[in-house]
C-alpha atoms as one frame of an Amber mdcrd trajectory, in Angstrom:
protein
   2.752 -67.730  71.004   3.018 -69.146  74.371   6.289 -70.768  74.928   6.149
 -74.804  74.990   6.452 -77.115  78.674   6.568 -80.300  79.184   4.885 -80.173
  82.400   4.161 -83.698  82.436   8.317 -84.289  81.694   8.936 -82.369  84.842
   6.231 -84.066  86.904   7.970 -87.359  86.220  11.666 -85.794  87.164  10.151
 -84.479  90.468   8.081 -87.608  90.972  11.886 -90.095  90.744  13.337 -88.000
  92.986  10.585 -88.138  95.655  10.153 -92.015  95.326  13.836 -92.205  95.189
  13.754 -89.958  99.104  10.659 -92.503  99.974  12.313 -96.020  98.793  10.732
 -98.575 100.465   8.337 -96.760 102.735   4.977 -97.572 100.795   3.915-100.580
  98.397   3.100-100.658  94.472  -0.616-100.325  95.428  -0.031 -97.468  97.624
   2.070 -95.615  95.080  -0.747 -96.352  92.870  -2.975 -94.326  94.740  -0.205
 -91.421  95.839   0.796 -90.676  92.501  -2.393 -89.173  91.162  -2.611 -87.084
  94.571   0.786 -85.702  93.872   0.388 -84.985  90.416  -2.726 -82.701  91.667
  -0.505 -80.866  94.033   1.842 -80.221  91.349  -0.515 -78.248  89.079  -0.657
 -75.723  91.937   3.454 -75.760  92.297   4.822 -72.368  90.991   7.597 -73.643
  87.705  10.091 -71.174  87.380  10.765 -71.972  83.953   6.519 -70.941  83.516
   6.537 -68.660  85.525   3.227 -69.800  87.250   2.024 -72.667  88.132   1.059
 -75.693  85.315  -2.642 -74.418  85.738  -1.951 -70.558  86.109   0.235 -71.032
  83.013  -2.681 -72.214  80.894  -5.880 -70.457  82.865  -4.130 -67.094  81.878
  -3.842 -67.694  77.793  -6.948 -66.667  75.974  -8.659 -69.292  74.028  -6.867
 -69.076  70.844  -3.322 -68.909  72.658  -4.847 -72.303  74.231  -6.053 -74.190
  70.662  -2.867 -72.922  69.258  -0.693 -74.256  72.493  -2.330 -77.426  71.807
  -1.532 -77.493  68.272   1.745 -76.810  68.932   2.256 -79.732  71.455   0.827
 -82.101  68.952   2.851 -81.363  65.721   5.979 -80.736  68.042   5.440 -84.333
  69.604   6.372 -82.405  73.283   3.722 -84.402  75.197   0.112 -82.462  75.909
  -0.422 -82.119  79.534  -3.763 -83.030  81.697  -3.451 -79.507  83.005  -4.226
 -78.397  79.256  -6.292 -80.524  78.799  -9.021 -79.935  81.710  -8.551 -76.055
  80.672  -9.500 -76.818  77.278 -12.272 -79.312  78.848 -13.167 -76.697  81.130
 -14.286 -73.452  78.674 -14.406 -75.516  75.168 -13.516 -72.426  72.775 -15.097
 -72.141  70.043 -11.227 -72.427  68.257 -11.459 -75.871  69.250 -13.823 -76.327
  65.975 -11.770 -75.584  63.506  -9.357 -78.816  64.819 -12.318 -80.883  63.482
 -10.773 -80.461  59.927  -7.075 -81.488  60.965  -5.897 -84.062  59.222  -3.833
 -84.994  61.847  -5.194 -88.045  63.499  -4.162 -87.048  67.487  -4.911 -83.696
  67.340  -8.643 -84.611  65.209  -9.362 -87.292  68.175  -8.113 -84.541  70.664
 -10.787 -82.145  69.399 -13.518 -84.427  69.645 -13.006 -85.739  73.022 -12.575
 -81.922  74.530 -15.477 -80.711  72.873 -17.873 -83.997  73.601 -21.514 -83.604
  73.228 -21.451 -79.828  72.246 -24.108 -79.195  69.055 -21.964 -76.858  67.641
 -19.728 -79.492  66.685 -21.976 -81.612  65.329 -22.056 -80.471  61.598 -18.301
 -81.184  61.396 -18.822 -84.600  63.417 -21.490 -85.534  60.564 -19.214 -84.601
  58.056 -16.333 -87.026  59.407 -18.806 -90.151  59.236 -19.917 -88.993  55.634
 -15.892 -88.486  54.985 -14.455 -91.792  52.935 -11.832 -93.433  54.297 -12.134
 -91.690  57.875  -9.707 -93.119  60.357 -12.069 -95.702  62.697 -11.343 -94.482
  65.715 -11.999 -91.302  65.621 -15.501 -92.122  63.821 -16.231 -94.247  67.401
 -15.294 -91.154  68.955 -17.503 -89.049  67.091 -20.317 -91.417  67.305 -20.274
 -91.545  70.829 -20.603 -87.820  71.284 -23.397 -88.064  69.083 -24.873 -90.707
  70.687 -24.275 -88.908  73.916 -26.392 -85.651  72.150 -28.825 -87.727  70.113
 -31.730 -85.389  70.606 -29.747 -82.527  68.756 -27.960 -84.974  66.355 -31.233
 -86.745  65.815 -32.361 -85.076  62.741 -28.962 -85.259  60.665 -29.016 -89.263
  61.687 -32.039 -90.015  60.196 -31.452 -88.258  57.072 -27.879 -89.950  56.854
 -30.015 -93.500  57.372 -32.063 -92.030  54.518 -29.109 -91.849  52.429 -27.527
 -95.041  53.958 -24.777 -93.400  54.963 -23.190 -95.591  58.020 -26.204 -97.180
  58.679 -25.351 -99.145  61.915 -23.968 -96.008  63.357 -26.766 -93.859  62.892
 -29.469 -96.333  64.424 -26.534 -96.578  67.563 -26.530 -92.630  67.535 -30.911
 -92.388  67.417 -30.940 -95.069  70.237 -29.773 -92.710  72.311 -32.872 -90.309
  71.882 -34.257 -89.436  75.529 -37.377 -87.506  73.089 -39.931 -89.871  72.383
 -40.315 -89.703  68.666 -42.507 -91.374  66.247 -39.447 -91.244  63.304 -36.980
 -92.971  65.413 -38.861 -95.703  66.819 -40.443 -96.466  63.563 -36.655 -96.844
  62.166 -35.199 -98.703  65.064 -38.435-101.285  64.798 -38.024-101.436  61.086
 -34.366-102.338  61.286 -34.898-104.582  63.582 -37.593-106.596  61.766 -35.092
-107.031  58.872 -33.659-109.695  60.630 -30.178-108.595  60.444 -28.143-108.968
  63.728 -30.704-109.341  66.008 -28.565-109.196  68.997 -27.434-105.536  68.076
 -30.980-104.475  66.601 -32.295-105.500  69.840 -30.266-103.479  71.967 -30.829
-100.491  70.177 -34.509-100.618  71.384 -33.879-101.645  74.415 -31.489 -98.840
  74.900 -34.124 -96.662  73.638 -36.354 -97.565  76.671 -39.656 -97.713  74.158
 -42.269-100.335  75.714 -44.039-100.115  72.565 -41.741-102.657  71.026 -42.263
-105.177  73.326 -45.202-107.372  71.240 -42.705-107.470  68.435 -39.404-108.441
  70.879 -41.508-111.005  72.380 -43.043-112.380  68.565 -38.965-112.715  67.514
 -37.518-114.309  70.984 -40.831-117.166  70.936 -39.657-118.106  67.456 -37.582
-121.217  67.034 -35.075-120.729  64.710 -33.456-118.003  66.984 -29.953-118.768
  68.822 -28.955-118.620  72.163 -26.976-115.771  71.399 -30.200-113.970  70.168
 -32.351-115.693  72.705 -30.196-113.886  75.440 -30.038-110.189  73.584 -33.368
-110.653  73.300 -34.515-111.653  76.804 -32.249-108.823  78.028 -34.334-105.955
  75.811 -37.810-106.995  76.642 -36.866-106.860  80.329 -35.036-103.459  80.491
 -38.359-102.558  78.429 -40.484-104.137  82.003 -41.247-106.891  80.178 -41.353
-110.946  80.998 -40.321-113.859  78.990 -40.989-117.546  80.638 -41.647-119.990
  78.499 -38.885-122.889  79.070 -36.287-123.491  75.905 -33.696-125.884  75.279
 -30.227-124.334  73.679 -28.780-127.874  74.818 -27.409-128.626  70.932 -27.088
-124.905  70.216 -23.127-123.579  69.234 -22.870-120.455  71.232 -24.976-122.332
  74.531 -22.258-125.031  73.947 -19.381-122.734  73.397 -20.617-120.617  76.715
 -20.870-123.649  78.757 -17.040-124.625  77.501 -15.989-121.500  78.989 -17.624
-122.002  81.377 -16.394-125.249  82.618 -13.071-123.917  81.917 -13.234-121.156
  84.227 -14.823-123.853  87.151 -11.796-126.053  86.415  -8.911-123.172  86.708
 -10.756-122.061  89.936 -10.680-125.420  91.100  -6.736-125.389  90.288  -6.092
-122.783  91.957  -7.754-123.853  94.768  -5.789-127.181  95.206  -2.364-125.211
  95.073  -3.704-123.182  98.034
């Protein structure tokens, strides 16, 4: 095993003694934008104590030497490097997979996020939104991979909707289908005809990009009982679908038109504020 750096540790030493050489000569916003530019140079600055540079050090391990490096960072708490990272990023190795059964939150949320979209991993992403108790985060991390593959996850979503397994998840993951398919849009239009969050419903078809639901967006938005909350999801979807809704309504006594125009009004009267102390 590879031994342990904390290049990002002696980025930051190099880094104080540079802005301590440069005091004064640039301003927060330019060190803002200087920083990131030197950290680049500094992956391709030979480290003694690695004996390469920060990239060299990790584009020479083999792909198990690299899972296992990042293991090691992760249960040692010595901080995981970009530089590792973008290698890991950059070839995805198969070894990554086997991460997706840590039960170690950071290095479970690691895995996900360096192998993204990849269908391999999506048997083992399924498995962590049928897992109980699975830590939140990392189930919005694995649902937007999937959402970001929904063509190849499609099939495993709408058998997990079958077996109403995360329900709201898996119509957010099928939304993302580029494919037109007769099985998805049926289950996006049925769930959004149960009534249930609108809004949300709505923007799943709407994200879908299916013109086909337009008669039934524009049946919901002309009813009267909807609220300006809905009225406003609503409008959005039928228009990203190239549709047109015109007819005049009043949301005058409605809570979340009234709460929108307090905030509104609040915003106007800070401006204003701020615009008599100039």
């Amino acid at each position: 095993m590879a031994k342990l750096i904390d290049f990002d540790g002696l980025f930051d030493e190099k880094l104080a003694e540079y802005m301590q050489q440069n005091a004064g000569k640039y301003t927060e916003k330019q060190w803002e934008s200087i920083i990131p530019k030197l950290y680049r140079k500094f992956g391709d600055t030979f480290i003694p104590k690695a004996g390469n540079t920060p990239k060299g050090f990790y584009a020479a391990m083999d792909d198990e030497a690299l899972v296992s490096c990042l293991e090691e960072h992760v249960e040692t708490g010595v901080p995981t490097s970009d530089f590792l990272c973008r290698e890991l990023e950059t070839r995805r190795p198969a070894a990554l997979l086997r991460l997706l059964g840590s039960k170690n939150i950071e290095l479970l949320t690691f895995a996900v996020n360096l192998l993204g979209a990849d269908p391999a991993a999506f048997a083992a992403y399924f498995a962590i939104l049928e897992e109980e108790g699975a830590d939140e985060n990392v189930v919005d991390a694995v649902c937007e991979q999937l959402k970001a593959g929904a063509d190849h996850a499609k099939d495993r979503a709408l058998d997990c909707l079958r077996r109403g397994v995360r329900e709201e998840l898996m119509l957010e993951i099928l939304s993302g289908c580029k494919e037109r398919d007769d099985a998805v849009f049926g289950v996006l239009l049925q769930a959004f005809h149960t009534g249930e969050d609108i809004p949300m419903r709505a923007s799943y078809l709407a994200t879908y990009g299916d013109p086909r639901a337009l008669p039934d967006l524009l049946e919901v938005i002309d009813r009267d009982d909807i609220n300006f909350l809905e009225y406003q999801e609503l409008k959005y979807a039928i228009e990203a679908l190239g549709g047109e809704y015109t007819r005049p309504r009043d949301f005058s006594e409605d809570p979340y038109f009234k709460e929108m125009r307090s905030q509104q009004e609040g915003a106007y009267d800070i401006m204003n504020l701020k615009k008599s102390d100039a």
